[in-house]
DSSP file (Angstrom, degrees, kcal/mol; ACC not computed):
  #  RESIDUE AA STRUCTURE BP1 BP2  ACC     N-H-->O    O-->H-N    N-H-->O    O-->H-N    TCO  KAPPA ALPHA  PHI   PSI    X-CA   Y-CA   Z-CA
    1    1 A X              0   0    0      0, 0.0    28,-0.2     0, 0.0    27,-0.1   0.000 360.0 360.0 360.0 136.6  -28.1   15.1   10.9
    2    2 A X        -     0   0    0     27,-0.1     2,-0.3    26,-0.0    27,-0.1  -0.339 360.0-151.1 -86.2 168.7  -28.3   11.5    9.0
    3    3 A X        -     0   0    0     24,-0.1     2,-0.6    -2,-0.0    17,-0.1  -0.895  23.4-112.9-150.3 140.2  -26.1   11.0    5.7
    4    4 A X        -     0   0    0     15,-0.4    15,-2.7    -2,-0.3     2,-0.4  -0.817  36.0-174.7 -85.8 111.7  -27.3    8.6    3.1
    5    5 A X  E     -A   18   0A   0     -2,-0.6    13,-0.2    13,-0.2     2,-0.2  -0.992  12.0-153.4-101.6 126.2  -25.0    5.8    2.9
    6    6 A X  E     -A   17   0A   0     11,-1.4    11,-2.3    -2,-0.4     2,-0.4  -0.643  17.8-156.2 -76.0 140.0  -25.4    2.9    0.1
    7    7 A X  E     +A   16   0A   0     -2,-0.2     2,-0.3     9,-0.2     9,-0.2  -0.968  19.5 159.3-131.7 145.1  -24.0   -0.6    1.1
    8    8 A X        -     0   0    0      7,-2.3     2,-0.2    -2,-0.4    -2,-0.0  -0.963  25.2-133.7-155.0 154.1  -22.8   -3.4   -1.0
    9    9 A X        -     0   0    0     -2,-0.3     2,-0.2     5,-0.1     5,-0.2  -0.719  10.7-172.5-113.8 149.7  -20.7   -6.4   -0.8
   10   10 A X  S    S-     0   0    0      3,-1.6     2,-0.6    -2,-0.2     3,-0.3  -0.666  74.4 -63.9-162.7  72.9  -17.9   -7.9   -3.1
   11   11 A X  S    S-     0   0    0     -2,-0.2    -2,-0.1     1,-0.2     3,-0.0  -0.739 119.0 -15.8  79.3-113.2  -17.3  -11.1   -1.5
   12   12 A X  S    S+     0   0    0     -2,-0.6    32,-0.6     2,-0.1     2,-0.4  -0.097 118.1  97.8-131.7  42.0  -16.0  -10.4    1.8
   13   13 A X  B     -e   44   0B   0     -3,-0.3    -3,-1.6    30,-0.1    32,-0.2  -0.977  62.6-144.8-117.5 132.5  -15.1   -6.6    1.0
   14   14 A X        -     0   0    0     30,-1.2     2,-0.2    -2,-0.4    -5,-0.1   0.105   6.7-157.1 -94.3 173.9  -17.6   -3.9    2.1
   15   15 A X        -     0   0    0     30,-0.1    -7,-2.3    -2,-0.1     2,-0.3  -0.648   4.3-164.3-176.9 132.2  -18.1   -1.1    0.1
   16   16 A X  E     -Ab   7  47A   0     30,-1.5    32,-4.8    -2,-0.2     2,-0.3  -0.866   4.6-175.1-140.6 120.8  -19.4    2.0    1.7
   17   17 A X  E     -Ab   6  48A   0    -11,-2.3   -11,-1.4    -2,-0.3    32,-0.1  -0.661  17.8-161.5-121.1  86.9  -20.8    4.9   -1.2
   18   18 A X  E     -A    5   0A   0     30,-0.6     2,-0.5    -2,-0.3    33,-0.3  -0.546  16.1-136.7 -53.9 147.0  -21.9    8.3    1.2
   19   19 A X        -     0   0    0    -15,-2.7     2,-1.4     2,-0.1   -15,-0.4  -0.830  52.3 -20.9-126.8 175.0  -23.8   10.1   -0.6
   20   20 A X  S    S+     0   0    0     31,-3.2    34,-0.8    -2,-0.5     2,-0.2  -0.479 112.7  22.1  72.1 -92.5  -23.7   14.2   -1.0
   21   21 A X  E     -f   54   0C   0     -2,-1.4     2,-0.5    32,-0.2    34,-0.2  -0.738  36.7-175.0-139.8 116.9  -21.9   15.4    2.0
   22   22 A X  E     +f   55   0C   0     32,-1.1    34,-1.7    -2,-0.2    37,-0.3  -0.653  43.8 132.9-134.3 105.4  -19.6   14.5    4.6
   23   23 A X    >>  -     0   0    0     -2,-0.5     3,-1.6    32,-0.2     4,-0.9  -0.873  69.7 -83.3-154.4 169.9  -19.4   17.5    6.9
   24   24 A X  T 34 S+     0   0    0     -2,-0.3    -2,-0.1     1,-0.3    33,-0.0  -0.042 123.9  59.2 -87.6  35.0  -19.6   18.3   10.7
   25   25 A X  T 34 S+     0   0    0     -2,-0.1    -1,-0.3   -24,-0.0    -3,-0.1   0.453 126.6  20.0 -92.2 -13.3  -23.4   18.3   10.9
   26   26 A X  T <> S+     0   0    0     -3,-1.6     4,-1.5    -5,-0.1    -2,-0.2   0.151  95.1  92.7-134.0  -2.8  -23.2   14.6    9.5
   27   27 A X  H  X S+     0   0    0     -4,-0.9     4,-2.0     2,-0.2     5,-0.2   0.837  90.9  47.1 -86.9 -39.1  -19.7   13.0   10.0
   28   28 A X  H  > S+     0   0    0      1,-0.2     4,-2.2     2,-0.2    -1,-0.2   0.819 107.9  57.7 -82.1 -17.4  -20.4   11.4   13.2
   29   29 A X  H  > S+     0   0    0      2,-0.2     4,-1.2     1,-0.2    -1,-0.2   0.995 111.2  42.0 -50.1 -52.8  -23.6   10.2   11.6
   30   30 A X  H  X S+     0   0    0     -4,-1.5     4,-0.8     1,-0.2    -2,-0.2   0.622 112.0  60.3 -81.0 -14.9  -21.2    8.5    9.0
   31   31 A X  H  X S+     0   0    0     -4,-2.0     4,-2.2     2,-0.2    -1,-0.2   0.842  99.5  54.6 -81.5 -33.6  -18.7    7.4   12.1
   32   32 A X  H  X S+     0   0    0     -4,-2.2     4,-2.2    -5,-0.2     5,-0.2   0.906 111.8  45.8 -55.6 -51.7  -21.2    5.4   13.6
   33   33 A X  H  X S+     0   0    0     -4,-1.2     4,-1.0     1,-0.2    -1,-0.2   0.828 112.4  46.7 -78.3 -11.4  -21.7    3.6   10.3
   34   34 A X  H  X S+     0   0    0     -4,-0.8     4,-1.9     2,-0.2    -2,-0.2   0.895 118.4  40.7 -87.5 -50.3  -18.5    3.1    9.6
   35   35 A X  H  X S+     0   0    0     -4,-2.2     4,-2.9     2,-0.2    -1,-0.2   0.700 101.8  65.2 -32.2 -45.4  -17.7    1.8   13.0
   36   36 A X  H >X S+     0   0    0     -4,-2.2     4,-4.5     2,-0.2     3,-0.8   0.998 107.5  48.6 -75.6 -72.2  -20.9   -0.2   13.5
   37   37 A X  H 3X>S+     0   0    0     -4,-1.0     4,-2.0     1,-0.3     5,-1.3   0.945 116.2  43.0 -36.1 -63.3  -19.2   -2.4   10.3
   38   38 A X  H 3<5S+     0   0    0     -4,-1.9    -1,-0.3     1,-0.2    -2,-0.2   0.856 110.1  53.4 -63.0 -34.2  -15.9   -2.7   11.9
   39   39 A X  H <<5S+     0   0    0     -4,-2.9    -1,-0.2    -3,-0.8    -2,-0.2   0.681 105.8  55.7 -37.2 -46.5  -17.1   -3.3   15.2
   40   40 A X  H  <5S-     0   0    0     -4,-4.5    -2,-0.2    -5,-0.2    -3,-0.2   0.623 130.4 -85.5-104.9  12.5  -18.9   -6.0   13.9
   41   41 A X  T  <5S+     0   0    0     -4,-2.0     2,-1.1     1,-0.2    -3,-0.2   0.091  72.1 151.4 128.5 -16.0  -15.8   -8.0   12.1
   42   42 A X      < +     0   0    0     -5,-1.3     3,-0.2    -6,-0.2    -1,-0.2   0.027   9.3 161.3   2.3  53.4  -15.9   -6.1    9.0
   43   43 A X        +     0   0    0     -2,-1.1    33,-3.6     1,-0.2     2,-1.1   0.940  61.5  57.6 -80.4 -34.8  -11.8   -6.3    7.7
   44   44 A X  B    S+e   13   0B   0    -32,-0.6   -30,-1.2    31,-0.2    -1,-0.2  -0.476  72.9 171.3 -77.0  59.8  -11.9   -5.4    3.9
   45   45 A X        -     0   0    0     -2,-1.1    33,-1.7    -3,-0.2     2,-0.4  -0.529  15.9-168.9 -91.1 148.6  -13.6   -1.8    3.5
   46   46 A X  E     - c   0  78A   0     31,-0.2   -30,-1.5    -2,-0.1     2,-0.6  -0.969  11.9-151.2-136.8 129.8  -13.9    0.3    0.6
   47   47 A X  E     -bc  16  79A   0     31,-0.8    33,-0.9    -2,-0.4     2,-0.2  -0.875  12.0-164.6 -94.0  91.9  -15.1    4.1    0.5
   48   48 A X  E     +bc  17  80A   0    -32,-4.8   -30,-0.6    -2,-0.6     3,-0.2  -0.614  14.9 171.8 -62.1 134.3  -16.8    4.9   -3.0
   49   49 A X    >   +     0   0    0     31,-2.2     3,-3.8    -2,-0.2    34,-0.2   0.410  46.4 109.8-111.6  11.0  -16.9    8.6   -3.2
   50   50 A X  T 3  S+     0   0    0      1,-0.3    31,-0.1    30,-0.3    32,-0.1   0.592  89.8  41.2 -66.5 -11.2  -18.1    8.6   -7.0
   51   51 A X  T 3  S+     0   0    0    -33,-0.3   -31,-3.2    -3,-0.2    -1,-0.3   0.210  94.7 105.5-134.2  19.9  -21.6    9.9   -5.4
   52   52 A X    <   +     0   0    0     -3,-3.8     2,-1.8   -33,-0.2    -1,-0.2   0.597  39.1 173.1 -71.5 -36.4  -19.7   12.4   -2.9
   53   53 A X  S    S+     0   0    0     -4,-0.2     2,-0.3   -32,-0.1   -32,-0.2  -0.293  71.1  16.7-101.2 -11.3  -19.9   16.3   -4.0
   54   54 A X  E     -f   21   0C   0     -2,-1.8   -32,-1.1   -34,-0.8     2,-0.4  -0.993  55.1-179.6-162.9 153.4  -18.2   17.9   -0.6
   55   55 A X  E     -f   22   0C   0     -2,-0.3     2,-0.3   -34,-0.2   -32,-0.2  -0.896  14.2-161.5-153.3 125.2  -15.9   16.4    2.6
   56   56 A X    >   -     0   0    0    -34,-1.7     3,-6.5    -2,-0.4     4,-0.3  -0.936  49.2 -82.0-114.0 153.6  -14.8   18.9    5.3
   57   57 A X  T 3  S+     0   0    0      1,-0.3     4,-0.2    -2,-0.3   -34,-0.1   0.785 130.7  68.4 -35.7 -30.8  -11.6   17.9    7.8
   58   58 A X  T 3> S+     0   0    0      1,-0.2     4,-0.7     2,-0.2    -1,-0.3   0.864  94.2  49.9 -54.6 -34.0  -14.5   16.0    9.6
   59   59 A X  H <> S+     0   0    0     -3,-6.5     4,-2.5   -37,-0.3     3,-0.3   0.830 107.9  48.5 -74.4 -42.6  -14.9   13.8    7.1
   60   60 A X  H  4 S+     0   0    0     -4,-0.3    -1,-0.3     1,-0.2    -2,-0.2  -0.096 101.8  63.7 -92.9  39.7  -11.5   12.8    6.7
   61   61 A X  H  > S+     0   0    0     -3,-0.3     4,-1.8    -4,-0.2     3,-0.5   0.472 102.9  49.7 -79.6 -36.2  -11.0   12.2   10.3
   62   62 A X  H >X>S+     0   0    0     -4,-0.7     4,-2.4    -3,-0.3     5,-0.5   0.965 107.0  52.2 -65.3 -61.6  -13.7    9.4   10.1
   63   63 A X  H 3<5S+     0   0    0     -4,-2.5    -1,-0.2     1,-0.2    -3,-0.1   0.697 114.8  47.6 -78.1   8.6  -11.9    7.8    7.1
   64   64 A X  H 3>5S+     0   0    0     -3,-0.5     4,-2.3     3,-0.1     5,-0.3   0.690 109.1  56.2 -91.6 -22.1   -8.3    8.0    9.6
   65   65 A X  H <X5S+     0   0    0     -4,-1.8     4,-1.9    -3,-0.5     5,-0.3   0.893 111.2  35.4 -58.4 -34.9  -10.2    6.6   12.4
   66   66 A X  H  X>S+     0   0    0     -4,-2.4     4,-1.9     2,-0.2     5,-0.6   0.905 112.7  66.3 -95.2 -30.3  -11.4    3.4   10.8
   67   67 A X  H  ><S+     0   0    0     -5,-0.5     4,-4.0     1,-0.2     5,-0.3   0.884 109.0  36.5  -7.2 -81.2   -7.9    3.6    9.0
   68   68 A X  H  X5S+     0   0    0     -4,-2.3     4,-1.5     1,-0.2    -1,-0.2   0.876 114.4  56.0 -70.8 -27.7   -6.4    3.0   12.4
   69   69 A X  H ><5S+     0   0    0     -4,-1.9     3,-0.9    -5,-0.3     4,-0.4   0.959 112.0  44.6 -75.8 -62.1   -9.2    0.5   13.7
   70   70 A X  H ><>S+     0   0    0     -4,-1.9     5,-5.3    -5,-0.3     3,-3.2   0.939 109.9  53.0 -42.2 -49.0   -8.6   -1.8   10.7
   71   71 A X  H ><<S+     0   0    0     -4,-4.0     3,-1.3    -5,-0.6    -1,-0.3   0.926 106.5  55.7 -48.9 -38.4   -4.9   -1.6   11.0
   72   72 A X  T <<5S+     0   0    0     -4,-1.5    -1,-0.2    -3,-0.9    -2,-0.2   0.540 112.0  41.0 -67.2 -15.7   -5.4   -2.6   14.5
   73   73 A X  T < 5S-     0   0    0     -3,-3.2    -1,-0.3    -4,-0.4    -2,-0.2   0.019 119.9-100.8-139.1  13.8   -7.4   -5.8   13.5
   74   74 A X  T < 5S+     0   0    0     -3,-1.3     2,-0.3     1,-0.2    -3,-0.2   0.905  88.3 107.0  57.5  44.7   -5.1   -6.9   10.4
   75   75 A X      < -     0   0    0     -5,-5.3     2,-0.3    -6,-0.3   -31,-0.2  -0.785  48.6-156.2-137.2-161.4   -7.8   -5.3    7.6
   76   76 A X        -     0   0    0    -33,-3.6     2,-0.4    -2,-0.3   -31,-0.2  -0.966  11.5-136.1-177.9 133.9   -7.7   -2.7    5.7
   77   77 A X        -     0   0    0     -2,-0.3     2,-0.5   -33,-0.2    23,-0.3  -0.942   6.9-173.1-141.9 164.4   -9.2   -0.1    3.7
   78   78 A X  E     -c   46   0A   0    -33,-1.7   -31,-0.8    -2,-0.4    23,-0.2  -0.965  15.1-148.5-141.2  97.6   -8.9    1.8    0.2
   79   79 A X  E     +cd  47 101A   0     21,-1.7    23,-0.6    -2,-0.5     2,-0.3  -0.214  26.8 170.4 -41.2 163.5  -11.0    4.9   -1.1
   80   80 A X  E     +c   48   0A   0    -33,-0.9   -31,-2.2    21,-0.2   -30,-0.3  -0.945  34.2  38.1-169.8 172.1  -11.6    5.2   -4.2
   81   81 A X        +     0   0    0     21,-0.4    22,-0.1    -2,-0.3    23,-0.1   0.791  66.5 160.7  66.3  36.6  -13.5    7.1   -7.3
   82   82 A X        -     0   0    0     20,-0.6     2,-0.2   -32,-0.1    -1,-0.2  -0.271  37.9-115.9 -71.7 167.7  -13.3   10.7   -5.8
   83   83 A X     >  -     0   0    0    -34,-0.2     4,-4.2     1,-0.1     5,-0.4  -0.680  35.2 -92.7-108.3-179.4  -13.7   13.6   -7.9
   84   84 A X  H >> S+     0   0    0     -2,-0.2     3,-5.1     1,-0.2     4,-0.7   0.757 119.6  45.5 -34.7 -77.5  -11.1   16.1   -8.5
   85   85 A X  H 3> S+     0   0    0      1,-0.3     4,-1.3     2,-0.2    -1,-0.2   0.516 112.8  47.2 -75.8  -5.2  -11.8   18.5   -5.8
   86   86 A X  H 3> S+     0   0    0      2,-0.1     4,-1.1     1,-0.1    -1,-0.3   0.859 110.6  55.3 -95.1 -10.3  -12.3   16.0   -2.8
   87   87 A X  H XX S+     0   0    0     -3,-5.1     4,-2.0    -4,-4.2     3,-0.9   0.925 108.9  55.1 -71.4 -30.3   -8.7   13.9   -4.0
   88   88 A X  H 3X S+     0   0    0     -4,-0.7     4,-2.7    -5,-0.4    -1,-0.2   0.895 105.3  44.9 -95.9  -7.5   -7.3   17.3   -3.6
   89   89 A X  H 3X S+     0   0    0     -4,-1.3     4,-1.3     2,-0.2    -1,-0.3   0.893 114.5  48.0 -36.0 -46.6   -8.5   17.7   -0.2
   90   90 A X  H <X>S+     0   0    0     -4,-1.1     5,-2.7    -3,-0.9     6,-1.8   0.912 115.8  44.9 -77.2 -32.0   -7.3   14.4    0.6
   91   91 A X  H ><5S+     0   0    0     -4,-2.0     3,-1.4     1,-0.2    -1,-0.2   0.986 112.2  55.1 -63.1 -53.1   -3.8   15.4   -1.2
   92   92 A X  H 3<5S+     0   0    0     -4,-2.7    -1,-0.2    -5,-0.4    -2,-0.2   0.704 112.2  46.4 -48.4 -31.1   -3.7   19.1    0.7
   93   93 A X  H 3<5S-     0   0    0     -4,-1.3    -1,-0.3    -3,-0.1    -2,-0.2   0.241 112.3-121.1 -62.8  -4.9   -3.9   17.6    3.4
   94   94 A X  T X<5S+     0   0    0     -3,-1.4     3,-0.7    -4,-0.9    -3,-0.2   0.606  72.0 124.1  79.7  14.0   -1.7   15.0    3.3
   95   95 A X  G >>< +     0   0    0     -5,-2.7     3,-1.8     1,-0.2     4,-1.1   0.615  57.1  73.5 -91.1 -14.5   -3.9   12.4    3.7
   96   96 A X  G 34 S+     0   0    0     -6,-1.8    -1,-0.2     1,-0.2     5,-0.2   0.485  91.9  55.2 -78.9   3.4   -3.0   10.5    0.5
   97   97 A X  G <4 S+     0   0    0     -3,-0.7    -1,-0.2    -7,-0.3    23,-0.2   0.540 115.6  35.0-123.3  13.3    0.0    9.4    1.6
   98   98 A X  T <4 S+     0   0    0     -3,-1.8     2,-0.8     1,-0.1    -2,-0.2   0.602 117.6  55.7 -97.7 -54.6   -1.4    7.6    5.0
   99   99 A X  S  < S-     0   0    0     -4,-1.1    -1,-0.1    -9,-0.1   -21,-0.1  -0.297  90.6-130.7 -56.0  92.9   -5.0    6.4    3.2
  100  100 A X        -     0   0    0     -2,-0.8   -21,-1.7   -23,-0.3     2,-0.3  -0.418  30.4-166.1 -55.3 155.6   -4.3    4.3    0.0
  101  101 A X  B     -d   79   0A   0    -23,-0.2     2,-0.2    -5,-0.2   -21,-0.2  -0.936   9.4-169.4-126.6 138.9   -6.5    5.8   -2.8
  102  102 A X        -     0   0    0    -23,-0.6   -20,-0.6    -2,-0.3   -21,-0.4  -0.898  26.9-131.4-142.4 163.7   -7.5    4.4   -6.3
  103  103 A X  S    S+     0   0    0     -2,-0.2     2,-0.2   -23,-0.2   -23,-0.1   0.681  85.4  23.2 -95.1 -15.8   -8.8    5.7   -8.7
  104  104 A X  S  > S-     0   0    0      1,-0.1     4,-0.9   -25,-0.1   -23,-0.1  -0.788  79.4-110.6-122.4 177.7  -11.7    3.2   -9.8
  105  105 A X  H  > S+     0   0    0     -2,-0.2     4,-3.2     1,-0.2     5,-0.2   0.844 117.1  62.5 -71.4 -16.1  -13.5    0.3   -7.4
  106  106 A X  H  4 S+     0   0    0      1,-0.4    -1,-0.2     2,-0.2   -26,-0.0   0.797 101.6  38.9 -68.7 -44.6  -11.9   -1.8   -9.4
  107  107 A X  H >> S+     0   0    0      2,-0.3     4,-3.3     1,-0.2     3,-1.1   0.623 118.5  51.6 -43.1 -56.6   -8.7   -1.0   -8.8
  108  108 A X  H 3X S+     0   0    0     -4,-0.9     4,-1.2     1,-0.4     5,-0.2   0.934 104.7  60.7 -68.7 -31.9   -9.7   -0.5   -5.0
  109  109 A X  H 3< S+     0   0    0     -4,-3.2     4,-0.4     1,-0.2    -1,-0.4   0.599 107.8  38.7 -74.5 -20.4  -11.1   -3.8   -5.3
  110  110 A X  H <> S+     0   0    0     -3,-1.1     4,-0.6    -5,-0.2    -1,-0.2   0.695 119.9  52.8-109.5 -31.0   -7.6   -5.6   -6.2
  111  111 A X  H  < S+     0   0    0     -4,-3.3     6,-0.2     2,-0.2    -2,-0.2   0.783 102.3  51.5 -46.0 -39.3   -6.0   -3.3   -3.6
  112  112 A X  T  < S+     0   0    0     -4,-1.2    -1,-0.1     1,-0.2    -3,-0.1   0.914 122.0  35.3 -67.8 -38.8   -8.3   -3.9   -0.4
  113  113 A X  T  4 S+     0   0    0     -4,-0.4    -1,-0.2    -5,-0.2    -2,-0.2   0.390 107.0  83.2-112.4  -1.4   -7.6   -7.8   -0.9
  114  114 A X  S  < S-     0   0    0     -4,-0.6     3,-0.1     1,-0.2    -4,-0.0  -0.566  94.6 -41.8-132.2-139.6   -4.3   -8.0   -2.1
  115  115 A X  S    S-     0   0    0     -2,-0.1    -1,-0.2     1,-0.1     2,-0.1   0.128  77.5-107.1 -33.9 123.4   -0.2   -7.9   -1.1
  116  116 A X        -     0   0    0     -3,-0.1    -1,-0.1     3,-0.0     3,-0.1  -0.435  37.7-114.5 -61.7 154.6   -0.3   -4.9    1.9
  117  117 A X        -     0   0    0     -6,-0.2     2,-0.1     1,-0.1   -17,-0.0  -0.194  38.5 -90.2 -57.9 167.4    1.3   -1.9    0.4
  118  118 A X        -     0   0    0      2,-0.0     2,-0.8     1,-0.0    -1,-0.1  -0.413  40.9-116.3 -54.4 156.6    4.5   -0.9    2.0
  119  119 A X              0   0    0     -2,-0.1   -21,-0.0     1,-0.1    -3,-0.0  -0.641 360.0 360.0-109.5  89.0    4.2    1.5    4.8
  120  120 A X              0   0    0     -2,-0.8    -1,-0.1   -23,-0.2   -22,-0.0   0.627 360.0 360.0 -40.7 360.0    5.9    4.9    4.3
């Protein structure tokens, strides 16, 4: 099943908006793009979720896979603009304390591109 992604640039930082839902009929759809970017030299990525409404454990498995492919390649990427109930996925799961998270792009935007965070 395809997933509507929006793409936009901010410099040399990506910005990735899925839009609807990120679920196992659709996740690998939305690994493919996410990959395809990173694959192709991509280092700065930024997840908007502002236009997201649902994520199941499929979903956050794509956004630790290119986690670990950016780390791999010295880049790095930042979520940002969730609503409540997908940060509390990411927080219930424990995924908020590998995946930085912001709460606006703006914010993600000063994150992506500047000092790396410390590494718990």
């Amino acid at each position: 099943m395809k997933i509507e992604v929006a793409e936009e640039w901010h410099d040399d930082v990506l910005v990735l908006l899925p839009i609807g839902r990120i679920d196992s009929n659709n996740a690998g759809a939305f690994e493919s793009i996410v990959m395809r970017h990173i694959n192709g030299g991509e280092r700065y990525l930024i997840v908007d979720f502002s236009r997201l409404d649902f994520i199941s454990s499929a979903g956050l498995r794509v956004a630790v896979l290119a986690m670990r492919a950016l780390k791999a390649t010295q880049g790095r990427i930042v979520l940002c603009a969730m609503r409540t109930h997908i940060e509390e996925v990411f927080r219930i799961s424990g995924f908020d304390r590998i995946i930085t998270i912001r709460k606006s792009r703006d914010s993600a935007l000063d994150a992506v591109t500047g000092p790396s965070p410390a590494q718990p």
